[in-house]
C-alpha positions as CSV (number, residue, x, y, z in Angstrom):
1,X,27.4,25.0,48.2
2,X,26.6,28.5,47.3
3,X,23.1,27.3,46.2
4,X,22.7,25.4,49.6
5,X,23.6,28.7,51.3
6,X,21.2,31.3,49.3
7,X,18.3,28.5,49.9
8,X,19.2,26.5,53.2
9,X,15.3,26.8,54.9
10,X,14.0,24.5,51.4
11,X,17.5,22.0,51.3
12,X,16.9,21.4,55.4
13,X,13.1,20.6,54.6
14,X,14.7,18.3,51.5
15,X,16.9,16.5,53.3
16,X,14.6,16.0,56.6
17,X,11.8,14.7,54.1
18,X,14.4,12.4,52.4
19,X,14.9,11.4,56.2
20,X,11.8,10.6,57.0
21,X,11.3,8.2,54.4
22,X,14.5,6.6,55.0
23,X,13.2,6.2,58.9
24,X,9.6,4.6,58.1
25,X,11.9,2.1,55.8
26,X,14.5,1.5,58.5
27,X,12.2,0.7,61.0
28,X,10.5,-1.6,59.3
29,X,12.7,-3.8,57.9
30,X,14.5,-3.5,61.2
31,X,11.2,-5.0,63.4
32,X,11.0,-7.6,60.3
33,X,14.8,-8.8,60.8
34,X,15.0,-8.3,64.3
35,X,11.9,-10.5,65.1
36,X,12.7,-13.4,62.0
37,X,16.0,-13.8,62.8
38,X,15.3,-14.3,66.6
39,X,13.1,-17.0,65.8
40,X,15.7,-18.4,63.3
41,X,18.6,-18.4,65.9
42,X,16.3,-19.7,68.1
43,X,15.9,-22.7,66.7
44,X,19.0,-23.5,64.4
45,X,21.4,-21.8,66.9
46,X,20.6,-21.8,70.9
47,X,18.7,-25.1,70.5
48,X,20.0,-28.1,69.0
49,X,17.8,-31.0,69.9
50,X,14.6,-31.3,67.3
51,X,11.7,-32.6,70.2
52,X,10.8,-32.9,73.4
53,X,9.3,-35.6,75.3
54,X,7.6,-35.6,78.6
55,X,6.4,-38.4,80.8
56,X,5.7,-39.1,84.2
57,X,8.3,-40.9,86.2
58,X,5.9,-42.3,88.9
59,X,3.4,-43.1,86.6
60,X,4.7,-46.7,86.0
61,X,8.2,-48.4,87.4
62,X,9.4,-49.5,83.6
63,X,7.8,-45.3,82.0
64,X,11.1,-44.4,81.3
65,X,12.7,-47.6,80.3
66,X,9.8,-48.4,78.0
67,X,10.2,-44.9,76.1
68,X,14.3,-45.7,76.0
69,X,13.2,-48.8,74.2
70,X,11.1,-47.3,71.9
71,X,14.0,-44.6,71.0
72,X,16.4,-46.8,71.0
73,X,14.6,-49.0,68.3
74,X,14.7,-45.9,66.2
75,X,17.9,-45.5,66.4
76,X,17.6,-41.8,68.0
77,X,20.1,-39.8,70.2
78,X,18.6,-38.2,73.2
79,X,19.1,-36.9,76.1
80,X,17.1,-37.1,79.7
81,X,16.7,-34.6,81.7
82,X,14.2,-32.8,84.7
83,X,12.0,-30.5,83.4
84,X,9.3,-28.3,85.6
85,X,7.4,-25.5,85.8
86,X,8.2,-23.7,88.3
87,X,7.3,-19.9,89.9
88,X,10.1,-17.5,90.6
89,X,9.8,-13.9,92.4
90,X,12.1,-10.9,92.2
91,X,11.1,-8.1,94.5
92,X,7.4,-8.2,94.6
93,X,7.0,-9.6,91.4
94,X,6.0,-13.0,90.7
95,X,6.2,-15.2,87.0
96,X,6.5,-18.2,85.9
97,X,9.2,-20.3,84.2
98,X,10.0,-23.3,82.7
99,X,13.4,-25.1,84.5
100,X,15.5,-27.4,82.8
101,X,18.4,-29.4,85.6
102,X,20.8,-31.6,83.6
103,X,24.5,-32.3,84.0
104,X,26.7,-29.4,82.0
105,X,27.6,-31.6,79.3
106,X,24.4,-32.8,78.5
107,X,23.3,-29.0,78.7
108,X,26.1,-28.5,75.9
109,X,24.7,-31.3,73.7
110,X,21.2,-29.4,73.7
111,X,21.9,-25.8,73.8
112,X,24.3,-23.4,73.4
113,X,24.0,-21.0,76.3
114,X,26.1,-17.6,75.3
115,X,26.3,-14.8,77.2
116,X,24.6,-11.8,75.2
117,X,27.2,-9.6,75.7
118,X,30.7,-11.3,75.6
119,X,29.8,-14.2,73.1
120,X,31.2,-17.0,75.9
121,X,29.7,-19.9,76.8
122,X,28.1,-20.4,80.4
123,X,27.7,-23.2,81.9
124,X,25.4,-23.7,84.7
125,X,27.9,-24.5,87.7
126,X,27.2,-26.1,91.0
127,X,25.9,-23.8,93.3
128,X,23.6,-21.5,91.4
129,X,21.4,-21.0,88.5
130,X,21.0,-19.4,84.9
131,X,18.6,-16.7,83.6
132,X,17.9,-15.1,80.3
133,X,19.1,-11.7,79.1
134,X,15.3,-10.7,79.3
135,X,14.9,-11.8,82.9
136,X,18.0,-9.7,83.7
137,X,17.2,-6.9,81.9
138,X,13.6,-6.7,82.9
139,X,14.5,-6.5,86.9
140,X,17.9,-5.5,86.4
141,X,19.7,-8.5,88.3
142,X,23.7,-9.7,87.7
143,X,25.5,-12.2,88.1
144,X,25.4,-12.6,91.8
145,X,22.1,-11.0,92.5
146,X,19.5,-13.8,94.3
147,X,16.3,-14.5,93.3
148,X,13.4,-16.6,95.2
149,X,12.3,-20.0,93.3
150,X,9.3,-21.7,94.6
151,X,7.9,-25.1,94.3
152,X,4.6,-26.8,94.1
153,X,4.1,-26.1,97.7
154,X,5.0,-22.8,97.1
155,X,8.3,-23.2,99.6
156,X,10.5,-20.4,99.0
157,X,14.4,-20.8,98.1
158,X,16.7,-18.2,97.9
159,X,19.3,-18.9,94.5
160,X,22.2,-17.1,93.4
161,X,22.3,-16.2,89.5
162,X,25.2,-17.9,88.3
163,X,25.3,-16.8,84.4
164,X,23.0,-15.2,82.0
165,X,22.2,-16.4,78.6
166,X,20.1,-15.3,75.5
167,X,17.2,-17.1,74.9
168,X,14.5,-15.5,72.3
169,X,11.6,-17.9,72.7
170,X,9.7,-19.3,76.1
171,X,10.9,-18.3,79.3
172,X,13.4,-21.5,81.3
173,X,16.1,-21.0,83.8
174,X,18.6,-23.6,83.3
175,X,20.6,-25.4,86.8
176,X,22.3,-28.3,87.4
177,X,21.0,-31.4,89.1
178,X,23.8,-30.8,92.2
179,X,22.8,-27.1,92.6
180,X,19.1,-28.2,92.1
181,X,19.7,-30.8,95.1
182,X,21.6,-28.0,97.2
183,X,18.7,-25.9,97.1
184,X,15.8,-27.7,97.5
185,X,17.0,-30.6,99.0
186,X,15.3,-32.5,96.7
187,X,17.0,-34.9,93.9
188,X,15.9,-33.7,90.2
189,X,14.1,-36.9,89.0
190,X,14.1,-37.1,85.2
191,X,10.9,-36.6,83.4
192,X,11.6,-35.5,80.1
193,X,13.9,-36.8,76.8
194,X,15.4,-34.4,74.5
195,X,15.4,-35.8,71.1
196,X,18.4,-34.8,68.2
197,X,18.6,-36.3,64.7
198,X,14.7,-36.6,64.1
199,X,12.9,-34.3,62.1
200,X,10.3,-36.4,61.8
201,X,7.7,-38.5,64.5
202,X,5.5,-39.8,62.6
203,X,7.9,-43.2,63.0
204,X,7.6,-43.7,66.7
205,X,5.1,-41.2,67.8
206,X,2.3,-43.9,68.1
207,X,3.9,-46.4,69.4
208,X,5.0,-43.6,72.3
209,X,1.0,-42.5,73.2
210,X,0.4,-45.9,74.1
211,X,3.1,-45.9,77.3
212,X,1.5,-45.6,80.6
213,X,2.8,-41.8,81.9
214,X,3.4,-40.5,78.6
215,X,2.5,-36.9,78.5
216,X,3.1,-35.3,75.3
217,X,5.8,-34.5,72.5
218,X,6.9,-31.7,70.6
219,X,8.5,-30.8,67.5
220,X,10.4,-28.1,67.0
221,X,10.0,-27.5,63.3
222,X,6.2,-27.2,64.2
223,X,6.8,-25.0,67.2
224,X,9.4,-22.7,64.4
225,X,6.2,-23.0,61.6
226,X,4.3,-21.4,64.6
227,X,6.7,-18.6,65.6
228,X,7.0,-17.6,61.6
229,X,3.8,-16.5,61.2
230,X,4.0,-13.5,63.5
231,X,7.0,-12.7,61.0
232,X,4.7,-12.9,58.1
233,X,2.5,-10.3,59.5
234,X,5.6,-8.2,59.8
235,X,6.1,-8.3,56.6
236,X,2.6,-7.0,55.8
237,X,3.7,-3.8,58.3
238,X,6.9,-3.3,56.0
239,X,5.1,-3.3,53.1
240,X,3.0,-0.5,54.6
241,X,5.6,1.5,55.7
242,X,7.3,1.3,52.1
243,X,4.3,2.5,50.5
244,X,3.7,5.4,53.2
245,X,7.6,6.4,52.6
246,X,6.6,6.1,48.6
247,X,4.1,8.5,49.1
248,X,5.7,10.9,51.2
249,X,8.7,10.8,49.1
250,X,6.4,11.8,45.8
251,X,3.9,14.3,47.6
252,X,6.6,15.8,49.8
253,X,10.0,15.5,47.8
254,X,8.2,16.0,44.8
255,X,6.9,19.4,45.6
256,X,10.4,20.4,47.1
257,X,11.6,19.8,43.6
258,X,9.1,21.7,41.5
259,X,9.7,24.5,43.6
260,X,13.9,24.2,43.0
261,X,13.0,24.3,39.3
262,X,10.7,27.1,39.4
263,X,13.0,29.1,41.2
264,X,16.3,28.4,39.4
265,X,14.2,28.5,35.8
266,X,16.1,31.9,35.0
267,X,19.7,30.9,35.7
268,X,19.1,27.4,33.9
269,X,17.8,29.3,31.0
270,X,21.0,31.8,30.8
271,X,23.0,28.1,31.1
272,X,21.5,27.0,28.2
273,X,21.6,30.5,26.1
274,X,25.1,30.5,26.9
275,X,26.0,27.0,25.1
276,X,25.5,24.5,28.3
277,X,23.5,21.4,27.4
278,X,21.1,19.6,28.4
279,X,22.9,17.6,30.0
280,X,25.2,19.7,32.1
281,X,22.3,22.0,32.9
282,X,20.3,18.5,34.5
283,X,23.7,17.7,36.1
284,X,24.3,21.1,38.2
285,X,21.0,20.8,39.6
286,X,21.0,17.0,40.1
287,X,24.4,17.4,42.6
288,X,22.9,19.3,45.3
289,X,19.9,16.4,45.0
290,X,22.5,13.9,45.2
291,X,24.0,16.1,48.3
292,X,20.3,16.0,49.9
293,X,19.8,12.5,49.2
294,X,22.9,11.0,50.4
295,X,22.4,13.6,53.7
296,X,19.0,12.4,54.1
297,X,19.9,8.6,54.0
298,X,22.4,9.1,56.4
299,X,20.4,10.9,59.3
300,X,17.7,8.7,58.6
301,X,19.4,5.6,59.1
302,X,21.3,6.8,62.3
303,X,17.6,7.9,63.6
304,X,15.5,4.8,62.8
305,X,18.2,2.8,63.6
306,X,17.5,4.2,67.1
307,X,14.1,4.3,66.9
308,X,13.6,0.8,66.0
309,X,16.0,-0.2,68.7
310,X,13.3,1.7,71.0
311,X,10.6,-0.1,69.2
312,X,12.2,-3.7,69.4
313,X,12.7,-3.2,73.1
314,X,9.4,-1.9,74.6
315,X,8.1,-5.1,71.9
316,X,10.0,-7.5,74.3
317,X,8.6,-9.3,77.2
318,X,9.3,-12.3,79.7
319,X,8.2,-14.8,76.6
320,X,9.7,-13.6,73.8
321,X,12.9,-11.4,73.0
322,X,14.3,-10.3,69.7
323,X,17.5,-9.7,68.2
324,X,18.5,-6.4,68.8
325,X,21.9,-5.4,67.2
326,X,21.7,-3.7,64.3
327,X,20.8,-4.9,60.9
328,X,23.0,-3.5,58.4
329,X,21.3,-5.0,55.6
330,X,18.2,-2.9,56.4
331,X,19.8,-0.1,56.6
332,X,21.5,-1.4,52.7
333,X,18.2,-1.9,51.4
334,X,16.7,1.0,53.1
335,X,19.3,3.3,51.9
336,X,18.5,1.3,48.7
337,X,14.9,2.1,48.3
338,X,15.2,5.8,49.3
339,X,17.7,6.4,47.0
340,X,15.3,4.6,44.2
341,X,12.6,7.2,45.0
342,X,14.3,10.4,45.2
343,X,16.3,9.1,41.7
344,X,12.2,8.7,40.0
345,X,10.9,12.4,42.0
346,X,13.9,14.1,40.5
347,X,13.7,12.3,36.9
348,X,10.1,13.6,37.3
349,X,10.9,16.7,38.1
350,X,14.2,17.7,36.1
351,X,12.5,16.9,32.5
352,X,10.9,20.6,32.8
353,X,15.0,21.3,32.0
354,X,14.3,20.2,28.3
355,X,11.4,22.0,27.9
356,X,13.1,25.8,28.8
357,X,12.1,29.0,26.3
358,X,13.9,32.1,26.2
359,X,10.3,33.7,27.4
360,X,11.4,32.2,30.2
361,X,14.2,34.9,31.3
């Protein structure tokens, strides 16, 4: 502590480097988790069918009984439900969404709809209708706020938001069939079959294209292949940022240390006249690098922990959202990796220890 105190201007520029690398490392493995692991919950957590099937109901009078017979002939659970595309406005904004109306237990077989903040389920109730976190977040809307749907006429209705849920991937607004019919006074015709316990089309696919008012299918695996390559690009950005925090750490932290040496070379020298060893002379300098180390981790982490959470969310937008609690395995293997190169730019450094003359009193 006494050599912290005669030398605090170098230790704070030590520790704030050691920090700096720690940051870079931090906030990238912290964009890398926080994007992969939205697309992983995504689809082996809030969705639980495997595809989607769409058709048009007025295409033909037998379209939907002709696709149940083809599912049913493969042995294949699924579930029917109305899905449209419809536009949405909050203030003088205007987007577009995706909304799926289905009974609240068939909603329950297909999704699991948590609320981001308590962990509860919701379930879309009979008067109202659910949004995503991002939705909220992005216009700032509660449980209880309205919003103004619109439909292929572009006829306004007013609806109450019943529940928010988190939902990474695509943007849909989820309602029941009642509060559907309530609101537009229109009954939610079924046009789409979600599909569970089928990872695979290539069984029933072909015999589906050939129904009148079929529109298309969609695997989820392909639509998760998809979404993983924008995490393999992160991963291309972390490896950047470990090689920029390499670098700083041996440029930087490496200098620092020369310069620690340089100007303790007369007391180390007196250690070692006076019977310490090697050994013991490496070790009273190595403590206060373990001391600007550890302190360097530690502000680093706290700091791009925060700055990646700043990162993450200005990354966000209405079609994609990430996971944004913190990852305390990037901080681990951030921590990690600092640690590693501060241990080689002091090994580096403290072998001049060995080499001490008595010239050099």
């Amino acid at each position: 502590m006494r050599n912290i105190r005669g030398d605090l201007r170098r230790v704070i520029v030590t520790t704030v480097s050691v920090a700096g690398c720690c940051i870079l490392l931090v906030i990238g493995f912290s964009l890398q988790n926080g994007i992969g692991d939205a697309i992983e919950k995504q689809y082996s957590e809030i969705l639980k069918y495997d595809q989607h099937l769409l058709f048009e109901p007025d295409a033909s009078d037998t379209v939907e009984q002709d696709m149940q017979n083809v599912l049913d002939k493969n042995h294949l659970e699924y579930t029917k439900i109305y899905l449209h595309n419809n536009a949405y406005k909050v203030g003088n904004t205007l987007s577009a969404v995706s909304i799926l109306c289905a009974d609240a237990e068939d909603i329950a077989k297909n999704f699991n709809l948590n609320d981001p903040w308590n962990g509860k389920q919701v379930v879309p109730g009979k008067h109202g209708i659910c949004i995503m976190r991002r939705t909220a977040v992005f216009y700032h809307l509660n449980v209880g706020d309205s919003i103004t749907l619109y439909d292929d006429d572009m006829t306004p209705y007013e609806v109450k938001v019943e529940g928010i849920f988190e939902n990474y991937l695509g943007a849909r607004f989820i309602m029941s069939k009642e509060a559907f019919k309530e609101i537009s006074n229109q009954d939610a015709v079924d046009n789409c079959f979600l599909i569970r316990n089928c990872k695979d089309m290539s069984g029933f696919s072909d015999n589906l294209v050939g129904i009148k008012g079929f529109e298309s299918i969609e695997n989820n695996i392909d639509s998760y292949k998809s979404s993983m390559k924008t995490a393999l690009a992160l991963r291309l950005v972390t490896g950047v940022l470990i090689i920029a925090a390499g670098i700083m750490a041996y440029f930087i932290l490496l200098n620092l240390a020369n310069m620690f040496i340089n100007q303790k070379k007369r007391e180390l020298t007196v250690m070692r006249i006076n019977g310490f060893t090697t050994r013991e002379v490496i070790w009273y300098v190595a403590r206060e690098a373990i001391f600007t180390t550890l302190a360097g981790i530690v502000a680093g982490i706290a700091v791009g922990s925060v700055f990646a959470y700043a990162i993450i969310r200005f990354l966000e937008h209405r079609q994609a959202g990430f996971v944004l609690t913190p990852s305390i395995l990037s901080w681990i293997i951030s921590g990690g990796i600092t640690a590693f190169y501060s241990l080689i730019i002091y090994a580096i450094a403290l072998r001049k220890i060995k080499d001490l003359k008595l010239t050099d009193m």
